[in-house]
C-alpha positions, 0 to 999 in steps of 0.5 A: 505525489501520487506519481512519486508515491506509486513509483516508490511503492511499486519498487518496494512491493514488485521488486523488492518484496518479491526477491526478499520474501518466499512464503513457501520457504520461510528459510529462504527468507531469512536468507534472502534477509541476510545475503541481500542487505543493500535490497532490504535497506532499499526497500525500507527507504521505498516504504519510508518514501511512500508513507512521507509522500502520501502524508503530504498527498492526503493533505493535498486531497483534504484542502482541494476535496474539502469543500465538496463534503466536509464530512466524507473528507474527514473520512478519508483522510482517517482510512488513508492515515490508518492505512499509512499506520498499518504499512509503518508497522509492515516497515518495522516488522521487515526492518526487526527482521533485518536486525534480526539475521544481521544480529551475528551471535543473536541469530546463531543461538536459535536452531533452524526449527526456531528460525523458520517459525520466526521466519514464518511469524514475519511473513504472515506478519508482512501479508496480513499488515499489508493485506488489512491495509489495503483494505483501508487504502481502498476505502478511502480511495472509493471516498476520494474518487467519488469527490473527484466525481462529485468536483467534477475537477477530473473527467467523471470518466475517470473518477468513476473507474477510480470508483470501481479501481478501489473495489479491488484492494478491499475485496481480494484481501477479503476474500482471501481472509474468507477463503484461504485456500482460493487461489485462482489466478485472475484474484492474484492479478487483481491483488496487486492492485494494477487497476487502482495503479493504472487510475492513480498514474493517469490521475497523477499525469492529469493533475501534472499536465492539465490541473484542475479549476477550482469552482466556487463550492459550498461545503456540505 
């Protein structure tokens, strides 16, 4: 589940997302909406693919985590589902815009002006839902590396890298919320998140190859 959750979100964010959405031209956007509908529909069944699959990740978590803490268990698996609301909703504003320029006659009543304000509406939309869910992802991710160190089911190694990984989404959306107009190059990178991508692919590979041993553990 995390190979598969990651190859279908890293579809959906660096290849779709990045062909449909120009922030700087809203009106491309609508465009790229319009004339590209079999990438739209891809990218909705990527996110649909991502959300199913990290339903089932997080119950997975939850039996194998459970019995090292109960409570910080509980904790992650809430940011994690809050997360997975707030990227449904980020799918439901790409699909409304999909309906929207595909509506024929619907879209044809509003002028241009009108459209570039509804196309900038979906943008900041799609950035902030993702931004905020991001947030929660990476709070739940600290949880659920700090209970892989903890198991000591994976090397501590990697544990403590998926630790200091999950710092990024939760700070890069913040500081962009604190300050809007830094853009620094080195905060892009992190923000697409490739530290927590490269943790959760070899943590993915781990489990595949190697497993896990289950010692015996008493719940806290």
């Amino acid at each position: 589940m995390y190979l598969l959750t990651m190859a279908a979100a890293n579809f959906a964010d660096f290849y779709v997302r990045r062909r449909l959405f120009a922030p700087a031209e809203p009106m491309q956007t609508v465009r790229n909406f319009a004339a590209f509908g079999s990438l739209v529909r891809a990218g909705i069944v990527s996110d649909l693919i991502t959300l199913a699959g990290s339903i089932v990740l997080i119950a997975a978590l939850y039996v194998i985590l459970k019995p090292v803490n109960r409570t910080l268990t509980f904790v992650a698996v809430f940011w994690w589902l809050m997360e997975c609301a707030l990227a449904a909703l980020v799918t439901l504003n790409s699909l409304a815009v999909f309906f929207f320029v595909n509506g024929g006659e619907f879209s044809h009543r509003f002028d241009s002006s009108q459209l570039g304000m509804l196309a900038q509406t979906f943008i900041s939309v799609d950035r902030a839902g993702n931004r905020i869910a991001a947030i929660f992802f990476g709070l739940g991710s600290i949880l659920f590396c700090y209970l892989w160190f903890k198991s000591r089911f994976i090397p501590r190694a990697l544990a403590g890298w998926g630790m200091l990984a999950s710092l990024v989404p939760i700070l890069a959306p913040l500081m962009t919320i604190l300050f809007p107009d830094f853009i620094d190059a080195p905060l892009r990178r992190a923000r697409s998140g490739f530290p927590i991508m490269i943790f959760e692919v070899i943590l993915g590979l781990w489990l595949l190859v190697k497993g896990i041993r289950m010692p015996t553990i008493r719940a806290e």
